[in-house]
C-alpha positions as a Markdown table, in Angstrom:
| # | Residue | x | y | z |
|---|---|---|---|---|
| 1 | Unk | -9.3 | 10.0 | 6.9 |
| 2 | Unk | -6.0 | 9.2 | 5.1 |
| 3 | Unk | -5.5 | 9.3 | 1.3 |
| 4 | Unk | -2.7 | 7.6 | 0.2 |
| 5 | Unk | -1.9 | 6.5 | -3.8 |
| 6 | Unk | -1.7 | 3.0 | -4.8 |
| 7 | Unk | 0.8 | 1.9 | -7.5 |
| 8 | Unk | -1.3 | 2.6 | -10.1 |
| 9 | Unk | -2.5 | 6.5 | -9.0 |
| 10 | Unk | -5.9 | 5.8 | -7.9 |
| 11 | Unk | -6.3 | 7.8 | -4.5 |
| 12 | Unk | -7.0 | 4.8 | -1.7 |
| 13 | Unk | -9.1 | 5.9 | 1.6 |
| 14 | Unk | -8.5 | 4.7 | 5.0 |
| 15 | Unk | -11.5 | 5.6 | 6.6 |
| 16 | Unk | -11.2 | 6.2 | 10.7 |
| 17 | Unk | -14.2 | 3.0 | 10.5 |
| 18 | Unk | -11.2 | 0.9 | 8.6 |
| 19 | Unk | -8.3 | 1.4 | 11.0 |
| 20 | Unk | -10.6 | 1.1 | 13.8 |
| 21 | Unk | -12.2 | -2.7 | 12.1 |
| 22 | Unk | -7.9 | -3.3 | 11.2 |
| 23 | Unk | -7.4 | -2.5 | 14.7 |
| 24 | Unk | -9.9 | -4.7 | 16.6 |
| 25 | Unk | -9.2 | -8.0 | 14.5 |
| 26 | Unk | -4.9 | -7.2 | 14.4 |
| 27 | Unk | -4.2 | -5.8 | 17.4 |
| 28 | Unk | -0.7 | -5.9 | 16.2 |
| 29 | Unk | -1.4 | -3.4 | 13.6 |
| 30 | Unk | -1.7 | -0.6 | 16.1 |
| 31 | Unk | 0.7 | 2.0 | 15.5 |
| 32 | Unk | 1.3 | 0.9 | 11.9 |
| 33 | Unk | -0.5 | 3.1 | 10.0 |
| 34 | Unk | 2.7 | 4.6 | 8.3 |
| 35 | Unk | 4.0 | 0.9 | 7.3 |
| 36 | Unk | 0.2 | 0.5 | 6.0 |
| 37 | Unk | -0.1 | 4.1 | 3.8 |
| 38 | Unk | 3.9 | 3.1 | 2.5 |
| 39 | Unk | 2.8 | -0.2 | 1.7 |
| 40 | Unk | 0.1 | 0.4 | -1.0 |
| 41 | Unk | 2.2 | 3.1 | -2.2 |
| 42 | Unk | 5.2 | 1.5 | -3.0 |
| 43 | Unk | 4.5 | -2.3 | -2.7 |
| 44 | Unk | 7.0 | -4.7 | -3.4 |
| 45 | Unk | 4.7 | -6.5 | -5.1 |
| 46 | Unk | 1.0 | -6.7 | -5.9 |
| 47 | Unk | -1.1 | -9.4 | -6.2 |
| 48 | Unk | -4.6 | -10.8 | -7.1 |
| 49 | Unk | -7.0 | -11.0 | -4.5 |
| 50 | Unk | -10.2 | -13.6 | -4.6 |
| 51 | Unk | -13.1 | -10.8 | -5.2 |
| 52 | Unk | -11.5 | -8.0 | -7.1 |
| 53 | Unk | -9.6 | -6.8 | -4.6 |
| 54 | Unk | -5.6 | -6.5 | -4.7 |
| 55 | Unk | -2.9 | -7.1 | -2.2 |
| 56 | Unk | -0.2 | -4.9 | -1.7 |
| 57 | Unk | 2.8 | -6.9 | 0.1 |
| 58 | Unk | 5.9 | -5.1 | 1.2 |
| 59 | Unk | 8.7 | -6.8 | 3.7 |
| 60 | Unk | 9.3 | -5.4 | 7.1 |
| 61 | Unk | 12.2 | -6.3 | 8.9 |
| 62 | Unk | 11.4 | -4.9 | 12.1 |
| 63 | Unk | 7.3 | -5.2 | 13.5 |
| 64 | Unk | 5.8 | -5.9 | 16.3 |
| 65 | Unk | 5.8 | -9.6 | 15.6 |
| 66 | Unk | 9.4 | -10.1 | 14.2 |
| 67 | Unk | 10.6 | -9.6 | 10.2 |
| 68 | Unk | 7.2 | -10.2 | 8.4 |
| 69 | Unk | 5.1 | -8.8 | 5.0 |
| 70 | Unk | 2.5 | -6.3 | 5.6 |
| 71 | Unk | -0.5 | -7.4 | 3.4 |
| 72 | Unk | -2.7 | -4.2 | 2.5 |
| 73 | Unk | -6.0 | -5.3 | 0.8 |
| 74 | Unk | -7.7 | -2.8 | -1.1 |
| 75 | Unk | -10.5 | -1.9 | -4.1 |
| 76 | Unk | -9.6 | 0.2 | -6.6 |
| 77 | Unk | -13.2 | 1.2 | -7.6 |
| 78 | Unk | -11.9 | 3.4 | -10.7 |
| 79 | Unk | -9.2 | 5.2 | -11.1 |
| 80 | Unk | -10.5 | 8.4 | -8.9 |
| 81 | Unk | -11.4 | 6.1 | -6.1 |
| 82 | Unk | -10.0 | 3.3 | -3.6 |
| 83 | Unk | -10.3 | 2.1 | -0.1 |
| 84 | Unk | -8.5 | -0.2 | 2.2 |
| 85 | Unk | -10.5 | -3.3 | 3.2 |
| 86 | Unk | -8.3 | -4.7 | 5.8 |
| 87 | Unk | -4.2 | -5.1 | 6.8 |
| 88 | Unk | -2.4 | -8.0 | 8.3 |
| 89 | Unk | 1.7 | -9.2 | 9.0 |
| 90 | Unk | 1.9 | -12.8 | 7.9 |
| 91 | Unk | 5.4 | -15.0 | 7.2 |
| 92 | Unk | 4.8 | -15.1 | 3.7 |
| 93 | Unk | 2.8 | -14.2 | 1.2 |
| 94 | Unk | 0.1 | -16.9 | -0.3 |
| 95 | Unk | 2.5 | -19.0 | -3.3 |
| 96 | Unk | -1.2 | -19.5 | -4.9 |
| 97 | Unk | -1.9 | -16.0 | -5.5 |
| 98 | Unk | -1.9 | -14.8 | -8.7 |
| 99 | Unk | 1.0 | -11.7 | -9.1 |
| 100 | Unk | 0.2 | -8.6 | -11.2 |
| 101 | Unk | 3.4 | -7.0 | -10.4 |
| 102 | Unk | 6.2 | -7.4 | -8.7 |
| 103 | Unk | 9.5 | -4.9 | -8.3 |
């Protein structure tokens, strides 16, 4: 298990059963795990996701698919406890998406 801190100093998990669910549904994810743990802890920006959850986007110039944003979901359940929920490249991130901080 990895422990990384998200922007606001809850401790997030990424649980072996997360990278390996990450994994199966983004192959391209495999071998990212550094660009995932750097990416809740020092997003470029943070937004609202639809259940609670937030996003942490940072910008990659170089991935497997091309320049892209990482996306990192993740639950802050307090503020001693967090997990990653999933991890994806995409383009861009969603315009409709609410920010709660950006950098």
């Amino acid at each position: 298990m990895i422990i990384t801190y998200s922007r606001k100093g809850a401790p997030i998990r990424i649980s072996q059963e997360r990278w390996r669910h990450i994994s199966l549904r983004h192959p391209e994810m495999l071998g990212q795990k550094e660009k995932v743990v750097e990416t809740i802890a020092d997003p470029d920006m943070i937004l609202l996701g639809d259940f609670g959850e937030v996003l942490a986007v940072r910008f990659y110039p170089e991935t497997p698919l091309t320049r892209k944003h990482l996306i990192v979901a993740y639950k802050e359940a307090s503020d001693e406890d967090g997990f990653v929920i999933t991890a994806y490249f995409t383009n861009a991130p969603s315009k409709r998406r609410v920010i709660i901080w950006k950098r």
